[in-house]
DODOLO-220235 format. One line per 10 residues: number of its first residue (from 0); their letters; for each residue y, x, z of C-alpha. Coordinates in Angstrom, 2 decimals, padded with zeros to 5 digits. Last residue first. Layout:
NUM) a) Y/X/Z ~ ...;
//
This chain:
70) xxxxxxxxxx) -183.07/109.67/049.24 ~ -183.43/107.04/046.03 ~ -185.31/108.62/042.60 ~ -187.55/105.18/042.85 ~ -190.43/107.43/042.50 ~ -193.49/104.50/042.14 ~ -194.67/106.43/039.06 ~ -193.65/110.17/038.70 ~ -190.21/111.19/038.23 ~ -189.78/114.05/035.50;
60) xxxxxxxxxx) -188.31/111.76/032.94 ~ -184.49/113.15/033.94 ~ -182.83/112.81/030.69 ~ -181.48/109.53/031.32 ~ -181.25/107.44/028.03 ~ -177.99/107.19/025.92 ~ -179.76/107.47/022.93 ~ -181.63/110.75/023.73 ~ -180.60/112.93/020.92 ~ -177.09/113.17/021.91;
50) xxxxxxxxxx) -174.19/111.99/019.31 ~ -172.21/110.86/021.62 ~ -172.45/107.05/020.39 ~ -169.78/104.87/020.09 ~ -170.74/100.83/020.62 ~ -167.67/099.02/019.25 ~ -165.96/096.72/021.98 ~ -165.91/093.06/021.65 ~ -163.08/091.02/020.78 ~ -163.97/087.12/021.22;
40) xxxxxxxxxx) -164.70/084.37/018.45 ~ -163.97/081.10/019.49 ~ -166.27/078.11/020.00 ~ -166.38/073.95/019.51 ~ -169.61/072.84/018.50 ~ -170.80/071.85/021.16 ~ -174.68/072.47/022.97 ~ -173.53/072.50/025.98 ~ -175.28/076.35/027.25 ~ -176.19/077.17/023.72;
30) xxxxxxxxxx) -172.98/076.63/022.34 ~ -173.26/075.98/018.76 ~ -170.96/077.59/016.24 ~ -169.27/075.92/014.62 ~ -165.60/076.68/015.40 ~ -166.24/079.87/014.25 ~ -166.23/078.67/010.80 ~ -169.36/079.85/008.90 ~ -168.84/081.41/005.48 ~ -168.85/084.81/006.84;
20) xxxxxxxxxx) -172.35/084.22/006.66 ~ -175.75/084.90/008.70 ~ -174.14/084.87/011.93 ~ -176.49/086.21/015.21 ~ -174.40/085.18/018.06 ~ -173.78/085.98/021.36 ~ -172.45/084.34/024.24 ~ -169.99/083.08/026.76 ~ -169.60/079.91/027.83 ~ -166.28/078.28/028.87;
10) xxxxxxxxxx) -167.79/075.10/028.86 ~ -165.71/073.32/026.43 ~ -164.00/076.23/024.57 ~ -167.50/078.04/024.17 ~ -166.83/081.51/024.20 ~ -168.52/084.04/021.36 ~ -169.33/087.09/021.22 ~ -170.73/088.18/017.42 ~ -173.78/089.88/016.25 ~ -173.83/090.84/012.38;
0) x) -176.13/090.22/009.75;
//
């Protein structure tokens, strides 16, 4: 089940969407900020990874509690 972004064409809106069929015209989809039926589909960017092991976390863990990690 993919996530979609969405922009609500009344409100101007935008948001994301869980769609559980291809079936569903974007057009309605609910906007959750007017509650219309009246949205388009936007281009969103692909997440890439690097391949790291840490996910795109910080390495540095080494800070104890309350270190802000500011100078």
């Amino acid at each position: 089940m993919p996530m979609y972004d969405y922009r609500c064409k009344n409100c101007d809106e935008v948001f994301e969407e869980l769609v559980y069929s291809s079936m569903v015209p974007d057009e309605e989809i609910k906007c959750p900020n007017c509650g219309q039926n009246n949205s388009e589909r936007l281009l969103s960017a692909p997440m890439i990874s690097t391949g790291g092991s840490n996910s795109g976390y910080s390495s540095n863990t080494s800070r104890g509690c309350g270190s802000s990690g500011f100078s």
